[in-house]
mmCIF file of the N, C-alpha and C atoms, coordinates in Angstrom:
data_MODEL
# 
_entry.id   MODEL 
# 
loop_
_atom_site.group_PDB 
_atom_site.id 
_atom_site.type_symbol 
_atom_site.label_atom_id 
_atom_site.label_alt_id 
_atom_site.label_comp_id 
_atom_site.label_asym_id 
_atom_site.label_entity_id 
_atom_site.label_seq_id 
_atom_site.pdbx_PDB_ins_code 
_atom_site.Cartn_x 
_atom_site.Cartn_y 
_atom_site.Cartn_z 
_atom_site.occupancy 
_atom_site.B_iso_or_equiv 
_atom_site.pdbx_formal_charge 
_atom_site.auth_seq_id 
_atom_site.auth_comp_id 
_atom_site.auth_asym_id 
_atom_site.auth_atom_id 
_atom_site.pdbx_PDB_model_num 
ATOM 1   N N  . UNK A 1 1  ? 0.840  -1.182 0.000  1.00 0.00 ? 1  UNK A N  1 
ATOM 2   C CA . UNK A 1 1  ? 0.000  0.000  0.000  1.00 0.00 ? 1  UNK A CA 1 
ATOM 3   C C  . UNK A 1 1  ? 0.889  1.251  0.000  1.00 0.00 ? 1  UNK A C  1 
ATOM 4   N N  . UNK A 1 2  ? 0.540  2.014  -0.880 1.00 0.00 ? 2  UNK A N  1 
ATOM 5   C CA . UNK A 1 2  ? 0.978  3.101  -0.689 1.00 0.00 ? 2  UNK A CA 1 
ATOM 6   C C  . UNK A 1 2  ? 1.000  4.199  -0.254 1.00 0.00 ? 2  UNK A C  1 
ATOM 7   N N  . UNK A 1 3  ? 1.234  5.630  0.341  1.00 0.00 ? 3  UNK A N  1 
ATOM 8   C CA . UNK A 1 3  ? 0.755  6.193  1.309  1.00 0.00 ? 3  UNK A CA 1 
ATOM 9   C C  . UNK A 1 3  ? 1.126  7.485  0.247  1.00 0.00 ? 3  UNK A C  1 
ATOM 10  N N  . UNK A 1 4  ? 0.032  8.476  0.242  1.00 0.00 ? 4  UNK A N  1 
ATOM 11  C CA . UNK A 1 4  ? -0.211 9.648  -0.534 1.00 0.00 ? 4  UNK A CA 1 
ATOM 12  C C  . UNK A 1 4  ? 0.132  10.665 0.210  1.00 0.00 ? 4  UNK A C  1 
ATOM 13  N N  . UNK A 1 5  ? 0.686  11.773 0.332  1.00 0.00 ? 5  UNK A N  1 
ATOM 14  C CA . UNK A 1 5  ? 0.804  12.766 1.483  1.00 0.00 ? 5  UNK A CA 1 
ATOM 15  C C  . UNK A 1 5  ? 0.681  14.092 0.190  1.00 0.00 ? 5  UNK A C  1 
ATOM 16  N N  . UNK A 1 6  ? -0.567 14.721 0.741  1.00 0.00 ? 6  UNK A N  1 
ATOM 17  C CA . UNK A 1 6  ? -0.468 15.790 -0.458 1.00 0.00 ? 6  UNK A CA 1 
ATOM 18  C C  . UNK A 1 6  ? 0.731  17.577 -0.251 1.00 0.00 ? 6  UNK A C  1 
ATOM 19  N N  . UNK A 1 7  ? 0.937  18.281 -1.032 1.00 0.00 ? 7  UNK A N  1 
ATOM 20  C CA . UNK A 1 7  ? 1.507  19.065 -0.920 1.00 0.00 ? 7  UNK A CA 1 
ATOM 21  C C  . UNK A 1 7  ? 2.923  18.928 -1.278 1.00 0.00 ? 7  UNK A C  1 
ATOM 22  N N  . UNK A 1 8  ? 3.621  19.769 -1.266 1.00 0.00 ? 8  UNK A N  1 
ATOM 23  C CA . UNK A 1 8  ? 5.168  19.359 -1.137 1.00 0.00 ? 8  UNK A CA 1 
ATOM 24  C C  . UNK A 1 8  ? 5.906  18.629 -0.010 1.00 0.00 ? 8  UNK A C  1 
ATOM 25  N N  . UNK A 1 9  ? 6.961  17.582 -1.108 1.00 0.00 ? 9  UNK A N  1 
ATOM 26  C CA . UNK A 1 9  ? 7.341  16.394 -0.216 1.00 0.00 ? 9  UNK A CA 1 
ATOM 27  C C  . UNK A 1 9  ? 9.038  16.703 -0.060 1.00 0.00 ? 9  UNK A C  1 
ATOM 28  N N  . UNK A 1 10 ? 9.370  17.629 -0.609 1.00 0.00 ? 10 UNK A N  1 
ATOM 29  C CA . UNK A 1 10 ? 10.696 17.301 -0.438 1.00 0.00 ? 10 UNK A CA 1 
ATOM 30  C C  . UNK A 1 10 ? 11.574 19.121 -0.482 1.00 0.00 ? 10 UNK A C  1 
ATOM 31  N N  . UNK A 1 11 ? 12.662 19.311 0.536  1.00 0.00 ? 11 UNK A N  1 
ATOM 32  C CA . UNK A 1 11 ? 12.945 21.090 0.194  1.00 0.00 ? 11 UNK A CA 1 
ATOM 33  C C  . UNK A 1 11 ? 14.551 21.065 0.371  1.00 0.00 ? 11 UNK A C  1 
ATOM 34  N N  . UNK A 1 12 ? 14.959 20.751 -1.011 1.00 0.00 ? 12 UNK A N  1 
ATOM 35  C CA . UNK A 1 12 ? 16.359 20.396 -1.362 1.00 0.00 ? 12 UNK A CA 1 
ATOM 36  C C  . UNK A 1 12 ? 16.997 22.159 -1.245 1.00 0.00 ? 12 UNK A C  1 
ATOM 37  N N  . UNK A 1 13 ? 16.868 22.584 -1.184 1.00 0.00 ? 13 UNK A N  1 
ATOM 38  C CA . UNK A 1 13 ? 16.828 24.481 -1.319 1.00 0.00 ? 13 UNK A CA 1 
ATOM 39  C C  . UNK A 1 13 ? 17.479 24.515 -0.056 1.00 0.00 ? 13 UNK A C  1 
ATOM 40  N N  . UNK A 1 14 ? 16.881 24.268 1.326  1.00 0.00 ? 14 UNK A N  1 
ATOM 41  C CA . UNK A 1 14 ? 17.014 24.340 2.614  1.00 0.00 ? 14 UNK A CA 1 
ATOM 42  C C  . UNK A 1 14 ? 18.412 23.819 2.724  1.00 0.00 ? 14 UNK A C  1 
ATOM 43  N N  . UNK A 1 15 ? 19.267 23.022 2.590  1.00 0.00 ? 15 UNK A N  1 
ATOM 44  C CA . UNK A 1 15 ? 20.039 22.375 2.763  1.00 0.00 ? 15 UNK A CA 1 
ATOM 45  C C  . UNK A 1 15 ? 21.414 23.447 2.963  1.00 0.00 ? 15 UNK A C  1 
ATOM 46  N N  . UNK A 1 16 ? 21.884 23.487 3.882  1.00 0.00 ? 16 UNK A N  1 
ATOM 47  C CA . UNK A 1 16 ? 23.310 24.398 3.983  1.00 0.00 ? 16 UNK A CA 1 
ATOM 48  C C  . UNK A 1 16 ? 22.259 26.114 4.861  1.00 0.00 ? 16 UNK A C  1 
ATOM 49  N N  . UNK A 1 17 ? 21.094 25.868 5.095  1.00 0.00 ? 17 UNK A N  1 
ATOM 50  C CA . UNK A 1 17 ? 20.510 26.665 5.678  1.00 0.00 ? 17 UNK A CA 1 
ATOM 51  C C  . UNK A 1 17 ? 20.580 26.406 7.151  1.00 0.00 ? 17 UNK A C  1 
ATOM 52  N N  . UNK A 1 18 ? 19.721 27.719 8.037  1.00 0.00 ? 18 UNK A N  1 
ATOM 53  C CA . UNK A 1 18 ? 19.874 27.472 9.345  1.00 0.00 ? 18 UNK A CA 1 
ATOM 54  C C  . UNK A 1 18 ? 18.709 26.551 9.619  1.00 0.00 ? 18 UNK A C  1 
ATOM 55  N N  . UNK A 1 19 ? 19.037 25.558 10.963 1.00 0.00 ? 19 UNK A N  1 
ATOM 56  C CA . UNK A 1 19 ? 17.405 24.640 11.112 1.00 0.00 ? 19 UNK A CA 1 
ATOM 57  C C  . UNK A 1 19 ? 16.373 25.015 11.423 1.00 0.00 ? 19 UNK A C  1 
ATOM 58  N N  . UNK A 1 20 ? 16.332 26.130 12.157 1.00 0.00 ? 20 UNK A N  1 
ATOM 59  C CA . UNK A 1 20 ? 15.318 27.206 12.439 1.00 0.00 ? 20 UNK A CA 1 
ATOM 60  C C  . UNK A 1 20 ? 14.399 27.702 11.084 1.00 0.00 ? 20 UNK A C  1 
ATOM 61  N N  . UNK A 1 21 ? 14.926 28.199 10.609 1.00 0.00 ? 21 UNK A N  1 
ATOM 62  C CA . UNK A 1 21 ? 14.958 29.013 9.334  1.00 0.00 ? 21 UNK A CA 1 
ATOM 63  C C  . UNK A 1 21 ? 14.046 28.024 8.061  1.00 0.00 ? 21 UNK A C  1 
ATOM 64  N N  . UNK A 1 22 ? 14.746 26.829 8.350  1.00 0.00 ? 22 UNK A N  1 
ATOM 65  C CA . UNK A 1 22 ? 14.229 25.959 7.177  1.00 0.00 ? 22 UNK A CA 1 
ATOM 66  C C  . UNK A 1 22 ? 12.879 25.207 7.825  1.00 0.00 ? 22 UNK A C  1 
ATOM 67  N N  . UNK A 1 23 ? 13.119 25.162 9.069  1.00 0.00 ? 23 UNK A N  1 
ATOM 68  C CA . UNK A 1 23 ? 11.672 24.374 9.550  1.00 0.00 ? 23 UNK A CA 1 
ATOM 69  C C  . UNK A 1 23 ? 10.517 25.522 9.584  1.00 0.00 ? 23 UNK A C  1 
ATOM 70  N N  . UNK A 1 24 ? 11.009 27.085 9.939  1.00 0.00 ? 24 UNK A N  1 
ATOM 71  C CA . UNK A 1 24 ? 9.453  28.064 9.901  1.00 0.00 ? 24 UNK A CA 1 
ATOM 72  C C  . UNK A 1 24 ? 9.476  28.158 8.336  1.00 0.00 ? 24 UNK A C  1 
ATOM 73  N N  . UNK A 1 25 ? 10.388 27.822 7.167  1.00 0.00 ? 25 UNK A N  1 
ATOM 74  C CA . UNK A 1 25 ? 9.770  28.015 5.467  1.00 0.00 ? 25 UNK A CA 1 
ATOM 75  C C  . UNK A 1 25 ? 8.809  26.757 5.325  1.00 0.00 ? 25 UNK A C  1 
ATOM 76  N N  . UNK A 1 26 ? 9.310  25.249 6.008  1.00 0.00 ? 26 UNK A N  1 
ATOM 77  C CA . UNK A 1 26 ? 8.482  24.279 5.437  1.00 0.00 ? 26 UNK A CA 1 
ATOM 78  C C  . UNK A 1 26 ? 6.954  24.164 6.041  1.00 0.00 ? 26 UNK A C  1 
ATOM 79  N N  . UNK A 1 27 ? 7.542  24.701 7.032  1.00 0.00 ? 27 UNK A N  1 
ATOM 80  C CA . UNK A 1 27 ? 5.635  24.928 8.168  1.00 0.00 ? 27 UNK A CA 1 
ATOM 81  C C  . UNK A 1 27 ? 4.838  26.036 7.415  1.00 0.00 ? 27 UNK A C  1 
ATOM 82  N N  . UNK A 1 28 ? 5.554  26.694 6.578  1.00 0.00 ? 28 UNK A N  1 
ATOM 83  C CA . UNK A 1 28 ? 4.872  27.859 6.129  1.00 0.00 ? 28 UNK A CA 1 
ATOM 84  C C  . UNK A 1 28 ? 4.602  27.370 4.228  1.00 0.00 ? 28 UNK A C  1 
ATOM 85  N N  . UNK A 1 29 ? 5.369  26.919 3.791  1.00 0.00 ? 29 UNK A N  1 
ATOM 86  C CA . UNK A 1 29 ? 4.867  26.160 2.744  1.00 0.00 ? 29 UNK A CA 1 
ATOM 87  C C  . UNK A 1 29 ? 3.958  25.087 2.366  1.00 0.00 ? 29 UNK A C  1 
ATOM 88  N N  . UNK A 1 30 ? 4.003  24.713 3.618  1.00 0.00 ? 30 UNK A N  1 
ATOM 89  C CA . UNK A 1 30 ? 3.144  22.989 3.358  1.00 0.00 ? 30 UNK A CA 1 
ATOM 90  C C  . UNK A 1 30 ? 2.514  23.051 5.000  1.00 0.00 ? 30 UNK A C  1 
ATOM 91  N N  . UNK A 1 31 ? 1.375  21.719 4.776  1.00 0.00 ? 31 UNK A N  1 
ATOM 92  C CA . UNK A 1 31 ? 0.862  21.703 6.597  1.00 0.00 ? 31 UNK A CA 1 
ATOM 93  C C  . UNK A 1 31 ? 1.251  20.879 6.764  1.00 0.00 ? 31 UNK A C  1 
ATOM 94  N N  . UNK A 1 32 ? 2.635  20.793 7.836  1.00 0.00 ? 32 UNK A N  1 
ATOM 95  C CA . UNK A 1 32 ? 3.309  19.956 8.306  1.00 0.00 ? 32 UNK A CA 1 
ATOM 96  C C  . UNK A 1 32 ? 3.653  20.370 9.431  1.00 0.00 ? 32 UNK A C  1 
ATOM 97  N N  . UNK A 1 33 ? 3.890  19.814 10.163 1.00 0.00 ? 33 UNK A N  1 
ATOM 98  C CA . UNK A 1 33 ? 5.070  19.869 11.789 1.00 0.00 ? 33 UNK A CA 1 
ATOM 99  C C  . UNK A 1 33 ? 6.364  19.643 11.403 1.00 0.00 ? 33 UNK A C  1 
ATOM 100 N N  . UNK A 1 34 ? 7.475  21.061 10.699 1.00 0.00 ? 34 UNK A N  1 
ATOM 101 C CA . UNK A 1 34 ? 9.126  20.612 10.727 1.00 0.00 ? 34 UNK A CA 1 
ATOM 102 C C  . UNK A 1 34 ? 9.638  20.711 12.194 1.00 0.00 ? 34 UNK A C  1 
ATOM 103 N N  . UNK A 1 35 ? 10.702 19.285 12.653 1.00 0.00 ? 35 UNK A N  1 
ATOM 104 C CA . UNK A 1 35 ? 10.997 19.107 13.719 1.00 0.00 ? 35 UNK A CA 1 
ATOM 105 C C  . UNK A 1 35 ? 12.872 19.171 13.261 1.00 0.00 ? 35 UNK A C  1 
ATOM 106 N N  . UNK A 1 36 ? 13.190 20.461 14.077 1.00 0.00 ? 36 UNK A N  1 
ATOM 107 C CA . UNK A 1 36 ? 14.710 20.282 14.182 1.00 0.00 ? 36 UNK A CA 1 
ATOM 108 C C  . UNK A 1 36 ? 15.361 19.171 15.078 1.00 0.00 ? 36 UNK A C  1 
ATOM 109 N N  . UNK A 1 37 ? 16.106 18.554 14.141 1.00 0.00 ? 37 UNK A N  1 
ATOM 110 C CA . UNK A 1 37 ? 16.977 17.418 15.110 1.00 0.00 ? 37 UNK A CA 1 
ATOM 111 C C  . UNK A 1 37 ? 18.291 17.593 14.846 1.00 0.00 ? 37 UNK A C  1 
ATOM 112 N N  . UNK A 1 38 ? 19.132 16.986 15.955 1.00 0.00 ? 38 UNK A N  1 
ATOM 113 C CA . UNK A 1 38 ? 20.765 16.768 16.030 1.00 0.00 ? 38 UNK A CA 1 
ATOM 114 C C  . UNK A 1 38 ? 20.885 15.644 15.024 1.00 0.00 ? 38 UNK A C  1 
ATOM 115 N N  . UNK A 1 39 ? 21.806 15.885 14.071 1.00 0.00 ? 39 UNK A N  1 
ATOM 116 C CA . UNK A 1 39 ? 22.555 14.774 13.204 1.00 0.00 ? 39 UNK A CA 1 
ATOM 117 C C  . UNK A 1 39 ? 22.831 13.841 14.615 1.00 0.00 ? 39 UNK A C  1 
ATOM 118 N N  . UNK A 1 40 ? 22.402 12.273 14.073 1.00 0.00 ? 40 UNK A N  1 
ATOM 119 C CA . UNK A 1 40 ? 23.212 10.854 14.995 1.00 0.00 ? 40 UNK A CA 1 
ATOM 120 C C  . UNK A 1 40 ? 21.546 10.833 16.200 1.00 0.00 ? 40 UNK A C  1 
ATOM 121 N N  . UNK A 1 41 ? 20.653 11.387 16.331 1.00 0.00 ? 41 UNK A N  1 
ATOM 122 C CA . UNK A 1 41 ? 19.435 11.027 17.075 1.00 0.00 ? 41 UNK A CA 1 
ATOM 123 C C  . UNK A 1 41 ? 18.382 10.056 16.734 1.00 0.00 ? 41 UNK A C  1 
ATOM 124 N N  . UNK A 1 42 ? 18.447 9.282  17.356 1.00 0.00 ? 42 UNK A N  1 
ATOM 125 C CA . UNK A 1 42 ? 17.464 8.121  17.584 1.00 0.00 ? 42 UNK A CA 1 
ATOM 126 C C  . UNK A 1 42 ? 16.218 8.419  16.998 1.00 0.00 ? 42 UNK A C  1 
ATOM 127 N N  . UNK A 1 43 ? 15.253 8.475  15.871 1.00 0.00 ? 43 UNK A N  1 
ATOM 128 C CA . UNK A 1 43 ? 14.010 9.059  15.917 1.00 0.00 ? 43 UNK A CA 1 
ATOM 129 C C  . UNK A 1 43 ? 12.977 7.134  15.687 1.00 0.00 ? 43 UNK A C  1 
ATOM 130 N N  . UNK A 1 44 ? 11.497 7.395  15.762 1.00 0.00 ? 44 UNK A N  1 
ATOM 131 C CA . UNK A 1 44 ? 11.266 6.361  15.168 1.00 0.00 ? 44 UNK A CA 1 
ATOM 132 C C  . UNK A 1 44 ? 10.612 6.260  13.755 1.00 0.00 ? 44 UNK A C  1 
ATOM 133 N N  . UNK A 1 45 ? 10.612 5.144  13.343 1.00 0.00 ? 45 UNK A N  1 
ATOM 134 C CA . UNK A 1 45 ? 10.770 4.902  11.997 1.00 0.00 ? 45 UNK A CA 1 
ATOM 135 C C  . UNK A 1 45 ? 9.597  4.951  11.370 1.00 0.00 ? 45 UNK A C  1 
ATOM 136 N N  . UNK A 1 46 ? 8.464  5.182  11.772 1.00 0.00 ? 46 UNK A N  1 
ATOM 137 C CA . UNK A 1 46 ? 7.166  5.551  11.565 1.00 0.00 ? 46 UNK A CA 1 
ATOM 138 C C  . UNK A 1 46 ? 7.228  6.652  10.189 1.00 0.00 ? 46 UNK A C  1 
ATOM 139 N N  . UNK A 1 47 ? 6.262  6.163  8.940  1.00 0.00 ? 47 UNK A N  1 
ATOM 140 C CA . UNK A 1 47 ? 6.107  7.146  8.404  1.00 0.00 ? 47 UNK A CA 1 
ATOM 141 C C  . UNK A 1 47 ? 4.839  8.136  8.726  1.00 0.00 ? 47 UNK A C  1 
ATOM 142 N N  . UNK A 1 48 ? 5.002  9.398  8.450  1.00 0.00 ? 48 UNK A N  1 
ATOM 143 C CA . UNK A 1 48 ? 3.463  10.069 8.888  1.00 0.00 ? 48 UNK A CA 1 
ATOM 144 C C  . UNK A 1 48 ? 3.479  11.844 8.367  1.00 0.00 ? 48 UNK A C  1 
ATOM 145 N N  . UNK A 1 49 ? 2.794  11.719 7.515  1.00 0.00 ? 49 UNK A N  1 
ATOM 146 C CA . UNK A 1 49 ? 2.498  12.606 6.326  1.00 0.00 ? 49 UNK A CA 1 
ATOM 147 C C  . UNK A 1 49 ? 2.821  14.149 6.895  1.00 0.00 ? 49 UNK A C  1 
ATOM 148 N N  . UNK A 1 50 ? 2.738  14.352 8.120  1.00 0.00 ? 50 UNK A N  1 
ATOM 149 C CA . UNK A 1 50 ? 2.128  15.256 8.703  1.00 0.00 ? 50 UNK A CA 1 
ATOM 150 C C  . UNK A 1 50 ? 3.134  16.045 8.734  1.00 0.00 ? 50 UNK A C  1 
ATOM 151 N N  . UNK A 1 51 ? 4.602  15.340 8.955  1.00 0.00 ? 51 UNK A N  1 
ATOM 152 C CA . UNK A 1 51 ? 5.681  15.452 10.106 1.00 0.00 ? 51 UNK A CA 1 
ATOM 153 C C  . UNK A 1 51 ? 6.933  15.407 8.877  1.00 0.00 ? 51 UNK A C  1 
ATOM 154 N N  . UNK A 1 52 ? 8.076  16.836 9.056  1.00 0.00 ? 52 UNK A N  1 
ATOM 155 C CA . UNK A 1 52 ? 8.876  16.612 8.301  1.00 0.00 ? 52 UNK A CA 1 
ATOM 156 C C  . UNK A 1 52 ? 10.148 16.900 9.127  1.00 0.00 ? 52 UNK A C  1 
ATOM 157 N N  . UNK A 1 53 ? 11.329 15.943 9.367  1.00 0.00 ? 53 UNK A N  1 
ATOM 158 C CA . UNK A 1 53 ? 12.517 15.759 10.155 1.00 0.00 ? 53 UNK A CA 1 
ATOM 159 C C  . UNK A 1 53 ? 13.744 16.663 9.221  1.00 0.00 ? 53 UNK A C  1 
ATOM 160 N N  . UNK A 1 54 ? 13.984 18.099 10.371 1.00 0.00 ? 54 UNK A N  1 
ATOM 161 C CA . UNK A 1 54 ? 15.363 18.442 9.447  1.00 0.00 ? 54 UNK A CA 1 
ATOM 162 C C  . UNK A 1 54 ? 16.589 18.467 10.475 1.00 0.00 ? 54 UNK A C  1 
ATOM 163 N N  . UNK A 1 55 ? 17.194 17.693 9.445  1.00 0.00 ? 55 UNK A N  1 
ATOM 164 C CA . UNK A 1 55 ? 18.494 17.391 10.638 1.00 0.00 ? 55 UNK A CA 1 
ATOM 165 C C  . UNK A 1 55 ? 18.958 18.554 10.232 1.00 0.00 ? 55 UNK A C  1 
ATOM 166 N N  . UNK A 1 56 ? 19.807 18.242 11.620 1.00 0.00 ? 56 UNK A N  1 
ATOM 167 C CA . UNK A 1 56 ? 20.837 19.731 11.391 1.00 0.00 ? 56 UNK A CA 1 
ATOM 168 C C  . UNK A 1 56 ? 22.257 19.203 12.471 1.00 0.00 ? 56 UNK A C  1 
ATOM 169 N N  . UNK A 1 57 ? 23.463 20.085 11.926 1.00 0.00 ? 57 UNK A N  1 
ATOM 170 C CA . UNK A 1 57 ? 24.521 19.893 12.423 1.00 0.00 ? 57 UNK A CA 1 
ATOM 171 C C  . UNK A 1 57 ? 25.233 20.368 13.626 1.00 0.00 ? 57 UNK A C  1 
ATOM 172 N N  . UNK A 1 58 ? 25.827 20.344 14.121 1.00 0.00 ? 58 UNK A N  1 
ATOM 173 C CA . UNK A 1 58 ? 26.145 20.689 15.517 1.00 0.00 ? 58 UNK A CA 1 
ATOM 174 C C  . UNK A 1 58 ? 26.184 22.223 15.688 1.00 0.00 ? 58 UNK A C  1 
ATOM 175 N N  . UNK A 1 59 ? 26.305 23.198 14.508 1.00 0.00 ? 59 UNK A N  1 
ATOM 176 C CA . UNK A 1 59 ? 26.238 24.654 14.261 1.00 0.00 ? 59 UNK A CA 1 
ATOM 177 C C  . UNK A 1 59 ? 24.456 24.940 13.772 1.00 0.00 ? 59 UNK A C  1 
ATOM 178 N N  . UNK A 1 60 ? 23.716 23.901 13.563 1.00 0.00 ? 60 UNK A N  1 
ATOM 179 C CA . UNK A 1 60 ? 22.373 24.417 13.727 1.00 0.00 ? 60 UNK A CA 1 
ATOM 180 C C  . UNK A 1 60 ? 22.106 24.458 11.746 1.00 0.00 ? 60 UNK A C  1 
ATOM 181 N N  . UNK A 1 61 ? 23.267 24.190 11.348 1.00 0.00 ? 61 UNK A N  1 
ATOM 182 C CA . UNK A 1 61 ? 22.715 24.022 9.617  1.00 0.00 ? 61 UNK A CA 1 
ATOM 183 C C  . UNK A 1 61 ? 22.021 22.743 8.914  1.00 0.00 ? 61 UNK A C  1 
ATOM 184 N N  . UNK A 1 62 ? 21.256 23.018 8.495  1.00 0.00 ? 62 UNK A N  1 
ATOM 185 C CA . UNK A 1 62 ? 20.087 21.241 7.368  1.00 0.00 ? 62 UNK A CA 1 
ATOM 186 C C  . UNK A 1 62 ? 21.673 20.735 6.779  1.00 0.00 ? 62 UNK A C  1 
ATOM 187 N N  . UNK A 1 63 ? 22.085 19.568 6.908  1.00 0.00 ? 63 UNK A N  1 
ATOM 188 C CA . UNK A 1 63 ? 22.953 18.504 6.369  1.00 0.00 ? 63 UNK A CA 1 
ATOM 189 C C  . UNK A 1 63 ? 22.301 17.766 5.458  1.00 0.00 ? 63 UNK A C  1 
ATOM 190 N N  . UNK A 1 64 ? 20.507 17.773 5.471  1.00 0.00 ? 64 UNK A N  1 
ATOM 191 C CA . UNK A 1 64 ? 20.118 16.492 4.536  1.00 0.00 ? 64 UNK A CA 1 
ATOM 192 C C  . UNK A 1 64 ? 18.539 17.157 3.884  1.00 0.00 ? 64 UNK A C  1 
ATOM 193 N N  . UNK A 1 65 ? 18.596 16.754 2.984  1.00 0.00 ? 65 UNK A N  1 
ATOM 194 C CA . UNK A 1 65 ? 17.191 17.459 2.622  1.00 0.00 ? 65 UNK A CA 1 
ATOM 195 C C  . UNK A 1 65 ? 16.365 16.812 2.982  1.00 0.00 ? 65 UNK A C  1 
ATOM 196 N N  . UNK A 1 66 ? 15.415 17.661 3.920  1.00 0.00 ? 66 UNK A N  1 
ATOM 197 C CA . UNK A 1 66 ? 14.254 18.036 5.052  1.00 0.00 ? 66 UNK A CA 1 
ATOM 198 C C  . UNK A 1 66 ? 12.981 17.334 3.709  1.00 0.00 ? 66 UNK A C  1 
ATOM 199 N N  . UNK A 1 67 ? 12.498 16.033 4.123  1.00 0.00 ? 67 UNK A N  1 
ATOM 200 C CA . UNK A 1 67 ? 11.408 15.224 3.218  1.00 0.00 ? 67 UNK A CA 1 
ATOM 201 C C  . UNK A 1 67 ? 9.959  15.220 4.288  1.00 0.00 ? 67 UNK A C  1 
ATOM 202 N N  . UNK A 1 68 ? 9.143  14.973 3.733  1.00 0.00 ? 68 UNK A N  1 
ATOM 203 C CA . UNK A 1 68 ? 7.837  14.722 4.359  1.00 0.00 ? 68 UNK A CA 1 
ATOM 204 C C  . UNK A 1 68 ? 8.057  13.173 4.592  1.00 0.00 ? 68 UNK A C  1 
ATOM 205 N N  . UNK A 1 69 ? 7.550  13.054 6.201  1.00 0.00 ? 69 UNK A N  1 
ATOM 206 C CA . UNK A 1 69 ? 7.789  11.158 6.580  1.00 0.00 ? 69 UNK A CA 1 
ATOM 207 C C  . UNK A 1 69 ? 7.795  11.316 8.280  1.00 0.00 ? 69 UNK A C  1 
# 
């Protein structure tokens, strides 16, 4: 089964940005919850449309492009 999540899924742009910065553009582009995380954190593996994970590096910059999941 496949799982549909409408809106934009993916914000390759953000990347080398601050995590702050990139999580209030994706909350403001799409209806999602962006959650800043530390690169190397435990999250669980659950997908869920709602919710988009932007890592960020020990200086607070996106390392990975910030996806809907």
């Amino acid at each position: 089964m496949e799982l549909y999540c409408p809106g934009k899924h993916a914000w390759p742009e953000l990347v080398g940005k601050d995590g702050n910065y990139a999580a209030a553009i994706i909350e403001k582009e799409n209806n999602v919850k962006a959650i800043v995380v530390q690169v190397g954190t435990h999250l669980p593996y659950d997908f869920v449309c709602y919710r988009v994970w932007v890592w960020v590096d020990e200086n607070n910059v996106v390392i990975r492009t910030p996806t809907v999941g």
